[in-house]
C-alpha positions in Angstrom: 189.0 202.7 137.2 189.9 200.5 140.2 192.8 200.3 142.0 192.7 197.4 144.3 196.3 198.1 145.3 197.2 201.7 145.3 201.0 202.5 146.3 201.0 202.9 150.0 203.9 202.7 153.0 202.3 199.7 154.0 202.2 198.3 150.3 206.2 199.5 149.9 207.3 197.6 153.4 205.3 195.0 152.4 207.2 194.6 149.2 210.5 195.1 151.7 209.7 191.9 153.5 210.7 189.9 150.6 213.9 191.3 150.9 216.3 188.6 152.9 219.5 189.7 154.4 221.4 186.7 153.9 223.8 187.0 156.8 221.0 187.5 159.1 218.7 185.1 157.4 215.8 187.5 157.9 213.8 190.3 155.9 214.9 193.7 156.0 212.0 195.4 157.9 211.7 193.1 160.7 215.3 193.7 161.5 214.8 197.5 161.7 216.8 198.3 159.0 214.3 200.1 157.0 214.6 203.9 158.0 212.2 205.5 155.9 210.2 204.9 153.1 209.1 208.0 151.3 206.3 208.1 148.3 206.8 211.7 146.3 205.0 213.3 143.1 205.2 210.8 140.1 205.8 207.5 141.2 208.9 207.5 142.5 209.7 205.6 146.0 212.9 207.0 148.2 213.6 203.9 150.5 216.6 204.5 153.3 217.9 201.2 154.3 220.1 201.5 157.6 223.0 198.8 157.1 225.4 197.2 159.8 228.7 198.5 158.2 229.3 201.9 155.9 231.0 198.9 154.1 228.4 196.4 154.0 229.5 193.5 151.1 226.0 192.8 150.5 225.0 196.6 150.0 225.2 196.1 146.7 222.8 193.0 146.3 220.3 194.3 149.2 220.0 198.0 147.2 219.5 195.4 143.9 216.5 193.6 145.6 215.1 196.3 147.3 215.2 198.2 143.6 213.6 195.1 141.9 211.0 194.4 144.7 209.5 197.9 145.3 209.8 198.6 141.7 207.5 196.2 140.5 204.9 197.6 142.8 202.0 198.9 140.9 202.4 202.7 140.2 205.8 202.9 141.1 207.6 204.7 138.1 211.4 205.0 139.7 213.0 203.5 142.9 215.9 205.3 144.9 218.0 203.5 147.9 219.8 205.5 150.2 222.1 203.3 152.7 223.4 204.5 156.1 225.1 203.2 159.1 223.4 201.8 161.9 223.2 203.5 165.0 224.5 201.2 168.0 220.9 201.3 169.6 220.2 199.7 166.2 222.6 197.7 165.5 222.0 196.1 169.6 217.8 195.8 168.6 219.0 194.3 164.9 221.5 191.4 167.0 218.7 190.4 169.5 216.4 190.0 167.0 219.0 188.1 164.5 220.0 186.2 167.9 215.9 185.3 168.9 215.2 184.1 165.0 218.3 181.8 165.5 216.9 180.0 168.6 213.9 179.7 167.0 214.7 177.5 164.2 
């Protein structure tokens, strides 16, 4: 049988990419707040998503769209979001890169 697309890191952050954060106006992995992606036994796909804020108000919809994007990957039988704070080296790499996008357009 062929699988032209088997589950992958590369195939999960791929998936990721499609994921917007609407403050920022970019997608999730380019602004570095994807801290791990992790495939385990079974098809299911642990994705850490570093936020800004403990108390994010769009926690809820990026968790939603990460959920709905990497779940409808091919082989993927469950998805799990874990959401942390940002570190401030983070959070400084995440503003430049929000701030760069912004002069861009």
């Amino acid at each position: 049988m062929d699988h032209p697309e088997l589950l992958s890191d590369a195939s999960v952050r791929g998936a990721l990419r499609g994921v917007i954060d609407p403050e920022l106006g970019d997608n999730i992995v380019d602004l570095g707040m994807v801290d791990a992606v992790e495939l385990r036994a079974g098809g299911e796909v642990l994705v850490r998503v570093a936020l800004t804020t403990p108390s994010c108000p769009l926690r809820g919809q990026i968790k939603a769209e990460v959920t709905g994007r990497v779940g409808g990957l091919p082989g993927v039988s469950s998805v799990r979001v874990e959401t942390s704070e940002m570190g401030p080296e983070q959070k400084a790499a995440l503003m430049a890169r929000a701030r760069w996008k912004a002069a861009q357009d």
